[in-house]
C-alpha positions in Angstrom: 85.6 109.2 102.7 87.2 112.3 101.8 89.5 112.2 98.5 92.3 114.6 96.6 91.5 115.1 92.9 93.8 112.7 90.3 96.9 114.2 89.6 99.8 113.0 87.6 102.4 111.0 88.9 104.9 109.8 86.4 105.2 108.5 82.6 106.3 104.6 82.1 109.2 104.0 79.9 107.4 103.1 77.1 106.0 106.2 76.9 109.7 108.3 77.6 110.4 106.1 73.9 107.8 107.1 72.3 108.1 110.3 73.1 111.7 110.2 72.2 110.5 108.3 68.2 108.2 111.5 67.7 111.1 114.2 68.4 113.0 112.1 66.0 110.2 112.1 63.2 109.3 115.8 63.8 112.8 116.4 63.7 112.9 114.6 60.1 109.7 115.4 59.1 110.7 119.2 59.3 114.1 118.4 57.2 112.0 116.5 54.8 108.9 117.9 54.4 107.7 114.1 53.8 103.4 114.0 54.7 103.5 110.7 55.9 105.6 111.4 58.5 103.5 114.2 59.7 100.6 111.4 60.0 102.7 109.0 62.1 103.2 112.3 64.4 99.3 112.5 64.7 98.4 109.1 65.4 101.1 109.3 67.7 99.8 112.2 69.3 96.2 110.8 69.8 97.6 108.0 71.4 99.3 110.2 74.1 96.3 112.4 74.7 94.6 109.4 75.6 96.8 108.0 77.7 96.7 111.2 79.7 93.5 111.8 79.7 91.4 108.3 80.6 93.4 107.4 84.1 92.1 110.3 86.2 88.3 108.3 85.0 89.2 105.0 85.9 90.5 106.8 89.5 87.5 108.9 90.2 85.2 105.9 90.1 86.8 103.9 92.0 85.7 103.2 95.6 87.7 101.1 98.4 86.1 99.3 101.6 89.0 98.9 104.4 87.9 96.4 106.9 91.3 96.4 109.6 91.6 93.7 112.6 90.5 95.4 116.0 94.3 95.1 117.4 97.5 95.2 116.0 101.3 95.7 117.1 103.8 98.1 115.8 106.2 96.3 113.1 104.2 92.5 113.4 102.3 91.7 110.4 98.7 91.7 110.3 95.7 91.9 107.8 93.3 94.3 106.0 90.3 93.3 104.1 89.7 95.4 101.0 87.3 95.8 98.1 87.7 97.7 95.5 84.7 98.7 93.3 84.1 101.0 90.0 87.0 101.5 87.4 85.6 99.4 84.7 87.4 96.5 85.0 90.9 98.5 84.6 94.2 97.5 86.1 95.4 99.6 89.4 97.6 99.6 92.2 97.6 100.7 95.9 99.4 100.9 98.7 98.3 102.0 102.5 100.4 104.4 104.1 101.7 104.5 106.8 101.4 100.7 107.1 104.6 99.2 105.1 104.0 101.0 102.1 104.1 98.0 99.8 102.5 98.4 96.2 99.9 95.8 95.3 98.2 95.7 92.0 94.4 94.9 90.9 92.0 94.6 88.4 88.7 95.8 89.6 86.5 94.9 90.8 88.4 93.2 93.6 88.4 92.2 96.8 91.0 90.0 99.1 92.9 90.3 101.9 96.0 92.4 102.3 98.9 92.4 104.1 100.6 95.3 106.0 103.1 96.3 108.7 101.9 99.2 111.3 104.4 101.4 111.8 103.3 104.1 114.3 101.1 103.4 118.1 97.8 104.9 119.0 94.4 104.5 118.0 94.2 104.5 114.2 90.4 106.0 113.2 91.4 106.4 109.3 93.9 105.4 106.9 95.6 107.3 103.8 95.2 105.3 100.4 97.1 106.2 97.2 96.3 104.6 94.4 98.0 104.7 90.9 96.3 103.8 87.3 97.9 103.8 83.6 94.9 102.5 82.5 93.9 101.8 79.7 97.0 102.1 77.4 99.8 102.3 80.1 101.5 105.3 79.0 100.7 108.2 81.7 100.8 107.5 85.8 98.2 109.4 87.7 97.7 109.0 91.1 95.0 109.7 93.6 95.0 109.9 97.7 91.4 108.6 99.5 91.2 109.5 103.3 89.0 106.1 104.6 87.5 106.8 107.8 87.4 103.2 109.5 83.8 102.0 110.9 86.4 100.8 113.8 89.6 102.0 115.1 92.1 99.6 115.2 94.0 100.0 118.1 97.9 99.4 117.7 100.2 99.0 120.4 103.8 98.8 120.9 106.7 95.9 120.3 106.6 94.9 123.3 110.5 94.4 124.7 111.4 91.7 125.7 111.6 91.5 129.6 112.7 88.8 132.7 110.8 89.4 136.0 112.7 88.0 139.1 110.2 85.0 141.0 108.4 86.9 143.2 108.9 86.6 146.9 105.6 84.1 147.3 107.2 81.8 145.0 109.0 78.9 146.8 111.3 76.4 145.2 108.8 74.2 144.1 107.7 77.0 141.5 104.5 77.2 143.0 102.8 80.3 143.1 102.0 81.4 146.6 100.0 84.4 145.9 96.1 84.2 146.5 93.7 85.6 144.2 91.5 88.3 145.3 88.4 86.7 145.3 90.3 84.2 147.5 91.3 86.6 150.0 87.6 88.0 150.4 86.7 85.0 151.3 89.2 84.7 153.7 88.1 85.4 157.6 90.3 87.6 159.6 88.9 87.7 162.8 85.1 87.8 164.5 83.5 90.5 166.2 80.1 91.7 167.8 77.7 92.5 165.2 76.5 95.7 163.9 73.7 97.4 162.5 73.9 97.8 159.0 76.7 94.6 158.5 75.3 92.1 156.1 73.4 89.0 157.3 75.5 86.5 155.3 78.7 87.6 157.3 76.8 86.5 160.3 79.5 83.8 162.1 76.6 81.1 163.2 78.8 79.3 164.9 80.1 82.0 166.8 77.4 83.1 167.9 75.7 80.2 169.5 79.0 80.1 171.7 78.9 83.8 172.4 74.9 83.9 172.8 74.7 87.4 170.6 75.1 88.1 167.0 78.5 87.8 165.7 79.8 88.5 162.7 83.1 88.2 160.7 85.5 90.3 159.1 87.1 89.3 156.0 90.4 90.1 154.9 90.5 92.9 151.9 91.6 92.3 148.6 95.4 92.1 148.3 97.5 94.7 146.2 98.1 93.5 142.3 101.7 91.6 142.9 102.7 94.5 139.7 101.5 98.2 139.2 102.9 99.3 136.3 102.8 102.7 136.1 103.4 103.9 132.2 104.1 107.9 132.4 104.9 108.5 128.7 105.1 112.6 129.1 107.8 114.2 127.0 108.2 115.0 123.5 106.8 112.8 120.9 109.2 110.6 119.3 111.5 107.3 119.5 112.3 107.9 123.7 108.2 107.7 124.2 107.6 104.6 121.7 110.5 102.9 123.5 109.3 103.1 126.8 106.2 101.9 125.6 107.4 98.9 124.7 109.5 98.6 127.3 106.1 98.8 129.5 104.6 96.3 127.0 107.6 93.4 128.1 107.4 94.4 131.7 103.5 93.6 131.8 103.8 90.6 129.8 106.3 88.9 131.8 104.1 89.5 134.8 101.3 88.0 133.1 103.8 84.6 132.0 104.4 84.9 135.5 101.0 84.5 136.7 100.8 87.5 138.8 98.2 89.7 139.1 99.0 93.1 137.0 97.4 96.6 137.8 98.5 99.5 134.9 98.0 103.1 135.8 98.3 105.1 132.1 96.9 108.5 130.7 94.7 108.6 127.8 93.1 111.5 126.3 90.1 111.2 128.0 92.2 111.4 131.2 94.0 109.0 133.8 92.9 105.6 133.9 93.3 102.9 136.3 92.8 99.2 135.6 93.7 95.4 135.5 95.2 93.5 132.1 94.7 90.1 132.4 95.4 89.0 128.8 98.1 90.1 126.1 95.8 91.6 124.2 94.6 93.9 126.8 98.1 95.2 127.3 98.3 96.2 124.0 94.9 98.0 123.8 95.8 99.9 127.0 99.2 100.9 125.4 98.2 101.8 122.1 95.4 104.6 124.1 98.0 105.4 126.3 99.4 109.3 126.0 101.9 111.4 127.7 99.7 112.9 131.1 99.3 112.6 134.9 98.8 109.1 136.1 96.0 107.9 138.8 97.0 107.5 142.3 98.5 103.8 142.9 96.9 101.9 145.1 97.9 102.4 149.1 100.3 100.2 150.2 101.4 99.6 146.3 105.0 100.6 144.8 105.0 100.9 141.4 107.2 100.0 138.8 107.8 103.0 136.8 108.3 103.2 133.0 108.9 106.8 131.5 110.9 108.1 128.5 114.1 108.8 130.1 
């Protein structure tokens, strides 16, 4: 965990006022001359050097665990698990950034769950704390910023937008879905031929065979194509035209999958181009949220894929 030094931040009201009452006495105390005033002005004193001086100890003791869910999506809330240890029992407040930016105050030690908003896509490795202490008399706001590297990433994806797929052509009127699975079409025979060396004995047709009086064997059909290959080219310059056609990729695999169809994505990441099935929401959004701008992987032969860029 790698952390700036405390620094101030701001003074609280009461501590504008009572900086405001010891102008007023030095002010009188120098018309006057009067020695008590002069001790109001040191008691008054101590108590601001205090105040200044004990927050940045409460802040460099203190220590925070971030424990983040393995997925989340862009602008849908979700939850972190924090502790926060050390301080000696002072009063703080801390906000994550980057992830709604909402304030929440503690006394430590602590520990609970807490809510936040993601606000950017990609594969989150730390997070940015700031936390803020007036501790112990309330006066002087000094902040800190911790760097937490996460034990996990969490991988955020995009709002997905939403997205209507027209019933694909194997759908008749019933609403019954008409396209096989793959393993379905293995298993499926296409036609029987004379064996040869090297083809498996379990494709051996038996039946066949006896008829024919020689070894035949049978030929299965291949896998079909994925009913939709999404193809998610997100090249361009970074900014609100990528993240939007990454959403936009998000609804169009997710009303495939409501639609029960089979759903092959071909996206970049930055280990290169990557080609796989999502068979679950949850999948889409972890392929989206490693998803970068790059060259995509070959679609499948005899595929056409629906394609999904920035402009």
């Amino acid at each position: 965990m790698a952390s700036g030094r405390p620094v101030p931040a701001n003074l609280s009201r009461p501590a504008l006022s009572l900086a405001a009452v010891a102008l007023a006495l030095f002010g009188i105390a120098r018309t006057t001359g009067s020695g008590w005033l002069i001790v109001i002005l040191t008691g008054i004193g101590s108590v601001v050097a205090l105040a200044a001086v004990l927050p940045p100890f409460t802040l460099r003791s203190l220590v925070l665990d971030v424990r983040p869910p393995r997925v989340a999506t862009v602008g849908r809330p979700t939850e972190f698990n924090v502790d926060v240890t050390g301080g000696r029992g002072r009063a703080v407040k801390f906000r994550v950034m980057g992830f709604g930016g909402t304030w929440t105050g503690v006394v430590t030690p602590a520990s609970g769950r807490l809510a936040v908003v993601p606000e950017r896509r990609g594969v989150i490795t730390e997070v940015v704390v700031e936390v803020r202490s007036a501790a112990p008399i309330g006066l002087v706001w000094w902040r800190r910023r911790m760097v937490i590297q996460l034990d996990r990433p969490i991988e955020v994806g995009p709002a997905p937008i939403a997205t209507s797929l027209e019933p694909p052509s194997g759908r008749d009127d019933s609403g019954r879905n008409e396209h096989r699975s793959m393993a379905a079409m293995a298993d499926t025979v296409r036609t029987v031929r004379e064996y040869r060396p090297g083809d498996a004995i379990k494709l051996v047709h038996w039946a066949a065979t006896a008829r024919a009086g020689e070894l035949m064997t049978k030929e299965l059909e291949s896998p079909i194509m994925p009913a939709l290959c999404l193809a998610v080219d997100l090249r361009g310059p970074a900014g609100d035209a990528v993240e939007a056609a990454a959403s936009r990729a998000a609804g169009v695999a997710l009303a495939g999958l409501a639609e029960g169809l089979p759903v092959l994505m071909l996206t970049a990441e930055s280990v290169g181009p990557r080609s796989g099935p999502v068979t679950t929401p949850g999948e889409v959004n972890r392929r989206l949220a490693r998803a970068v701008g790059g060259p995509l992987p070959v679609a499948p032969m005899g595929t056409t894929p629906v394609l999904v860029t920035p402009s």
